[in-house]
C-alpha positions, -999 to +999 in steps of 0.1 A: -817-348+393-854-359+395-865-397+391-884-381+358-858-361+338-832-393+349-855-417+338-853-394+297-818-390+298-815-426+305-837-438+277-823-417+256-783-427+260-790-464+264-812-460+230-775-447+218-755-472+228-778-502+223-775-514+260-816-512+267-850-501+248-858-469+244-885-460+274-918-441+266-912-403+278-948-404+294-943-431+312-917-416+335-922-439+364-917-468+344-888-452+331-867-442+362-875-478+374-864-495+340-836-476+347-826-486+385-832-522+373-812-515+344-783-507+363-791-533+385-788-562+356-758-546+343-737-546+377-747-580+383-733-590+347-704-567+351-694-586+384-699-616+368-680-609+342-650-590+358-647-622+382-638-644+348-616-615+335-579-629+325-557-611+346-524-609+325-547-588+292-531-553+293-553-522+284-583-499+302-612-526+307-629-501+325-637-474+304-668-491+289-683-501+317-683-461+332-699-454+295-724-482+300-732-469+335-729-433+325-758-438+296-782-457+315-778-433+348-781-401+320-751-386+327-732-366+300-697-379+311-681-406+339-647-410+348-626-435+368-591-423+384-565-441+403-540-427+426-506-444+429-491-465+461-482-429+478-512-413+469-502-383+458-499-382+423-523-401+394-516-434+380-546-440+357-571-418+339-603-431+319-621-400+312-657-410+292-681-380+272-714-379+253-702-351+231-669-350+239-669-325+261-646-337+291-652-323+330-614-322+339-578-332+323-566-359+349-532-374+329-509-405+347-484-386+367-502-355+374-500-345+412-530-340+434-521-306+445-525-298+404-557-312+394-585-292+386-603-273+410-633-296+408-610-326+421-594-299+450-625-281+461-647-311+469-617-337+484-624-363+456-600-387+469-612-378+510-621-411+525-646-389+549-669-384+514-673-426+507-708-420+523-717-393+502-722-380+467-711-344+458-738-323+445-735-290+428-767-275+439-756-283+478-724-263+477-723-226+482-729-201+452-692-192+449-684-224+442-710-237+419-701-204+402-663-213+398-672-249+388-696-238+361-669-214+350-645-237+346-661-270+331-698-262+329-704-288+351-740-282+364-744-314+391-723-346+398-721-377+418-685-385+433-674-422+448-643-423+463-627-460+460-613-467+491-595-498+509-575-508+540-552-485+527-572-456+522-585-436+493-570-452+459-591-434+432-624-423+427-658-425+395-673-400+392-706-391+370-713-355+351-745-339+338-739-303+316-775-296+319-797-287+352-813-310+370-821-319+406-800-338+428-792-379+419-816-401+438-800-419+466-808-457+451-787-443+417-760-431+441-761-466+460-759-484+429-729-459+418-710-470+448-717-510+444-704-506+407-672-482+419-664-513+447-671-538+418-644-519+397-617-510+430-621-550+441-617-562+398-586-537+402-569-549+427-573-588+420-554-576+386-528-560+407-521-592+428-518-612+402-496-593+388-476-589+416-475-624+426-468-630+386-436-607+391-430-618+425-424-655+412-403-642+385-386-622+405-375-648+424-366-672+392-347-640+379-328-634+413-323-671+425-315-683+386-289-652+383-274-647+412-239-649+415-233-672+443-238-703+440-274-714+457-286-751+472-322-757+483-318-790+505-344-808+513-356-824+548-343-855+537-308-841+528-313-840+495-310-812+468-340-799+458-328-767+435-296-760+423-287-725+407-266-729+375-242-705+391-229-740+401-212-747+367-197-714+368-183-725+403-170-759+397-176-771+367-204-794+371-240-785+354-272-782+379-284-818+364-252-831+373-250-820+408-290-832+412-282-869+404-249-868+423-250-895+447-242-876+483-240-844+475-224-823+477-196-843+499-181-858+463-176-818+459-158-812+492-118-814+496-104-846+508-089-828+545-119-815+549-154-836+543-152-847+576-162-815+592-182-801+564-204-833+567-210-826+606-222-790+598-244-807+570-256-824+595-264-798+619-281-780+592-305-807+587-316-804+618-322-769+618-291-753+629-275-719+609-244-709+601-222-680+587-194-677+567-179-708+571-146-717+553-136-750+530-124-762+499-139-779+470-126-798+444-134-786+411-141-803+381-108-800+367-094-812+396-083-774+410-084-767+445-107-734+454-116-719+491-156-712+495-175-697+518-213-709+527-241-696+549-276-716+555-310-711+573-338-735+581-371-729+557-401-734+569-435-735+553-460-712+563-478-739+589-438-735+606-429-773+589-394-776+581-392-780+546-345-781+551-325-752+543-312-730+519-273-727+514-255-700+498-215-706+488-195-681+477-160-681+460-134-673+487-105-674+470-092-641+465-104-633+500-082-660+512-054-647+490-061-609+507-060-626+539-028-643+536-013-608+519-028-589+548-010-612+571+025-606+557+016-571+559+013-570+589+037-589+595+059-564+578+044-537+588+053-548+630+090-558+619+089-518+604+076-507+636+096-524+658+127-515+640+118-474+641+143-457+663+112-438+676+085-450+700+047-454+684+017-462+701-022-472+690-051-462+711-089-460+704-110-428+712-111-438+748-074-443+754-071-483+755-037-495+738-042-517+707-008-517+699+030-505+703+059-512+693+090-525+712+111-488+715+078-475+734+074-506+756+109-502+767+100-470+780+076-491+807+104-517+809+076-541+798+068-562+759+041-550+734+020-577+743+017-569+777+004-535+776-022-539+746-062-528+761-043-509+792-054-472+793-027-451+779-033-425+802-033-442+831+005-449+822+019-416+822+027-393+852+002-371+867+010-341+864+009-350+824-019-372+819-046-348+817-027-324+793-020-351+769-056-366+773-066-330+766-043-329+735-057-363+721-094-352+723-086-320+700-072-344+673-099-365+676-124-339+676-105-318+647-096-347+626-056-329+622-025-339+634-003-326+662+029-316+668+044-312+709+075-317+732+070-338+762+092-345+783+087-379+801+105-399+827+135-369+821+139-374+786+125-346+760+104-364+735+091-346+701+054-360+694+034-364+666-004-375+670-020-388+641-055-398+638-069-427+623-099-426+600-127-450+590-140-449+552-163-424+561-139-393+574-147-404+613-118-408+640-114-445+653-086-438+673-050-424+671-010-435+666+014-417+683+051-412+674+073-398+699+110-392+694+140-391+717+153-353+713+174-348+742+202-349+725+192-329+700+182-302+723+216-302+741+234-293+711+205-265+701+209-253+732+246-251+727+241-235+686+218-209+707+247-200+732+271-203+702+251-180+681+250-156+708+283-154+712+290-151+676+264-125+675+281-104+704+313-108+683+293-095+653+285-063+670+317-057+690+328-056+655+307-037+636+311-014+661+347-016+654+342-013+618+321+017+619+345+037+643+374+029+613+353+041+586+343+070+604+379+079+610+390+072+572+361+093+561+378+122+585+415+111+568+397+111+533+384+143+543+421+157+551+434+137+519+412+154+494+422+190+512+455+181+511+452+168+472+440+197+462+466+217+480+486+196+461+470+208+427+476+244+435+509+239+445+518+219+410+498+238+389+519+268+410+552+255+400+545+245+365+532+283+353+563+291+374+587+265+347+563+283+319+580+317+331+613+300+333+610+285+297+601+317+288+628+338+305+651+315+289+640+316+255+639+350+255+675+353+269+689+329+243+668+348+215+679+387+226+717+379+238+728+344+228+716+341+192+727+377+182+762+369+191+764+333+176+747+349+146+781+377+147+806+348+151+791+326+122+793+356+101+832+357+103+838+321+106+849+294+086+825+264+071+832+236+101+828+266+125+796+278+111+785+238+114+795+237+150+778+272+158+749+259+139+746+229+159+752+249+189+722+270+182+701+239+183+715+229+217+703+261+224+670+252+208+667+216+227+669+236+261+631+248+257+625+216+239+647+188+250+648+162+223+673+139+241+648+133+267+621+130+247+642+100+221+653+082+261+623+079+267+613+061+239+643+038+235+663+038+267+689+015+252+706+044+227+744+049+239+755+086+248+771+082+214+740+072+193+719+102+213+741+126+197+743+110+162+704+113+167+705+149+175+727+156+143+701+138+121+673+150+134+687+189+128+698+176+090+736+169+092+748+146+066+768+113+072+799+133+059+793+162+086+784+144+111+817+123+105+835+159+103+819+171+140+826+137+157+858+127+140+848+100+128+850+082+097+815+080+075+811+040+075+813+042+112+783+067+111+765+046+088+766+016+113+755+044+138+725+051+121+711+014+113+718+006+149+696+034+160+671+020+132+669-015+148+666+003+186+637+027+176+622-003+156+622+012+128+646-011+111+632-028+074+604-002+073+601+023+047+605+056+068+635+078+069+655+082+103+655+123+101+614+126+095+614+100+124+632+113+146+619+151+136+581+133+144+596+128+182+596+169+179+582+188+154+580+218+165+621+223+161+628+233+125+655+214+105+689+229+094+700+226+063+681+207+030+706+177+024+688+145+018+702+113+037+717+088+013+697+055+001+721+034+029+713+055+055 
């Protein structure tokens, strides 16, 4: 940009804004130098007013001043961006523009890697460019090209702000329009007011640390949970946190106008030695975690725990030291419970019928219990910190060395026999873990199996034999059922033998029954049929019954009413026989010679042995159902009695 078209643009803007008179245009040297001393008079009031600025406003101070600068330079648009404490991303953005029109989008929190290309192509933030201001028309043709692509920027003048700890922002100044390059006193000037701004910046930003700092403090001192004591040189208490009251019951004030504190805190048994470390502390000494009791307010007893330092000023002049006491009371209380735990936990051990051990990574005995010192003929306390290994035979150690690194190593347990000093031990290594997965170390339980394996070995011998046993007979068993399948084999041949020789012999009785049915039919009944012709009544009855007989051979009756009652006499049998073939009471009296009554107690004795006495059924159809097929002789109905 030349001294002339600077020295119009700068008239022109600062007749805008009101900042200076508006410069005759033909008087162009008068102008550019009203402008230079323009800028001059307003960094020199800018300083001076920066220097009285109250550091705890709030807001973007800054932005006017790049629009004052920007309108008496003749720039179209200024900006002013800060980086954060890593310097990679942007904190703060004042963007300033004649018309509005803005050179690039720069918003809090955007990364450098995504600004614009203006910002990425000439290194605005590059401590190597604080000597220099970027010009358009001295870059290549590409990239003015790009540039005026992307934000019509036609020349500019770049400061990077940069302090001990490198580049923290840069100003920067725009024109839209050509012009030749910025003049190297405007540039100069440009820098003095962007070192004016970084310096104005970063008094803001100490105060404001130191502001928080000191609150910080207040806030972490005031509200901290432990109880805090400033003491001075002299002994006495020069700050008192009011975590105090919440301790023992007394109020900071209180504890300030105590006469000799804190010792009218401290427990009876033991001021005396609290007072000595006082002492010591005055005189510079530290100390850790040291362990008394105070007596509260209320009179109850409670366990602290305090720590001090000497403080010095920053000229190394003791100024006494600070004291922190915490409540120790439940720690006590875990303490004392971790004590009977132990306790417990080495009257479990040493009561275990099996042998345990503790060793770190390296091997070195931390403890044991009383089954595995035996083993050594030795106590527990003697071997603790002796090397494990070291104890066991040779031609063992390195095996069970080699065993212990793989749990450590692995992190899993292991299961092994052993056998030691002649006695078979079953072992168990288990490893011990810190609270963040690592092995410390490892306890070992061993067991006393000898015993044991005695009387497996014996169950193995005994199973054997059993098993031999098992075989001889199965071997037994399989040679019977072979032979019973051969004798099954003969059986069912001989069975059905046996079929053909009964089904044989009863078609052979068929032929027989037949034979003799036709016999009696063709010769026998012919000639009964001959004499009953010529015979009188009682004979004709006897014939009759004779041809039944006759009948009763093909189909026996008799047999057939035995076998349903066995308990009829020979009498009754043949009382049944006359019934069934239709004799009356009076006949069958006549045939038997008997009288009738004595037939009628025949008959209801053969009723009650059939079972057939009380029911409504009629002896004759009975005994006829026992065999149908026979016809009955004779019509005659059996009387009511019978």
């Amino acid at each position: 940009m030349t001294i002339d078209n600077q020295a119009q643009r700068s008239a022109h803007h600062l007749q805008q804004s009101g900042f200076v008179p508006t410069c005759c245009a033909s008087d162009e040297a008068q102008a550019a130098s009203s402008s230079i001393e323009d800028l001059e008079h307003y960094l020199a009031s800018m300083s001076v007013r920066l220097a009285r600025i109250d550091h705890n406003l709030a807001g973007d101070h800054f932005r006017s001043d790049i629009e004052a600068i920007g309108r008496i330079v003749g720039a179209d648009a200024a900006y002013l961006t800060w980086l954060d404490d890593k310097q990679s991303s942007v904190s703060e953005s004042s963007v300033w523009s004649s018309d509005d029109r803005l050179p690039f989008s720069a918003e809090a929190g955007m990364a450098i890697d995504d600004l614009p290309f203006s910002l990425t192509k000439f290194r605005w933030f590059d401590r190597q460019h604080e000597q220099e201001a970027i010009e358009l028309m001295t870059s290549g043709m590409k990239d003015r090209e790009r540039l005026f692509q992307q934000t019509a920027v036609n020349s500019l003048v770049n400061i990077p702000l940069v302090n001990i700890r490198g580049a923290v922002g840069a100003i920067g100044f725009v024109t839209w329009s050509p012009s030749e390059p910025w003049s190297e006193s405007t540039v100069s000037l440009l820098r003095l007011a962007g070192q004016t701004l970084l310096v104005t910046r970063e008094q803001i930003l100490l105060h404001g640390n130191l502001t928080q700092t000191a609150d910080n403090f207040r806030a972490m001192v005031d509200y901290a949970h432990d109880w805090e004591d400033w003491i001075g040189a002299d002994g006495r208490p020069q700050y008192i946190n009011p975590a105090v009251e919440r301790v023992t019951g007394y109020t900071p004030d209180e504890c300030m106008s105590m006469k000799g504190y804190p010792m009218p805190l401290i427990h009876e048994e033991d001021r005396g030695k609290v007072a000595t470390e006082f002492s010591t502390a005055i005189d510079g000494s530290s100390g850790t975690d040291y362990r008394f009791r105070i007596r509260k307010k209320d009179g109850t007893e409670w366990w602290m725990t305090a720590s001090w330092r000497q403080i010095s000023d920053k000229n190394g002049t003791a100024c006494g030291f600070r004291v922190s006491l915490r409540d120790a009371s439940r720690q006590v209380e875990k303490e004392r419970q971790l004590a009977d735990s132990e306790k417990t936990l080495r009257t479990l051990i040493d009561s275990m019928v099996d042998s345990a051990v503790l060793f770190d990574t390296k091997g070195s005995i931390k403890a044991v219990n009383e089954v595995f010192s035996g083993h050594f003929d030795t106590t527990p306390a003697d071997m603790i910190g002796k090397n494990l290994f070291s104890l066991l035979p040779a031609e063992i150690a390195e095996d069970r060395r080699r065993l212990a690194d793989q749990v450590i190593r692995t992190g899993q347990r292991a299961h092994y026999e052993s056998n030691v000093f002649g006695v078979c031990l079953m072992v168990t290594a288990v490893p011990i873990l810190d609270v963040e997965g690592g092995v410390t170390g490892l306890v070992v339980f061993a067991r006393d199996v000898t015993e044991f394996k005695a009387i497996e070995e014996e169950l193995m011998r005994s199973q054997d034999r059993l098993e031999r046993l098992v075989e001889e007979r199965t071997s037994e068993l399989a040679a019977a059922h072979e032979a019973l399948c051969v004798e099954r084999a003969n059986l069912e041949q001989k069975n059905l033998a046996l079929q053909e020789l009964l089904s044989h012999i009863k078609n052979g009785r068929t032929e027989v029954v037949d034979q003799i049915r036709t016999n009696i039919d063709k010769i026998a009944v012919p000639i009964l049929e001959a004499v009953e012709a010529c015979s009188n009544p009682s004979t004709c009855h006897s014939i009759s019954l004779l041809r039944n007989c006759l009948d009763n051979i093909t189909s026996p009756f008799i047999s057939e009413i035995e076998k349903s009652c066995s308990r009829l006499t020979p009498r009754e049998l043949e009382v049944c026989n006359m019934v069934k073939n239709g004799f009356s009471s009076k006949q069958i009296a006549s045939v038997l010679h008997i009288s009738p009554q004595t037939v009628l107690r025949q008959r209801k004795l053969i009723r009650k042995k059939l079972s057939i006495s009380g029911k409504k059924i009629n002896l004759e159809t009975f005994l006829r159902s026992q065999s149908p097929e026979l016809p009955a002789v004779g019509d005659e109905e059996l009387t009511s009695t019978a």
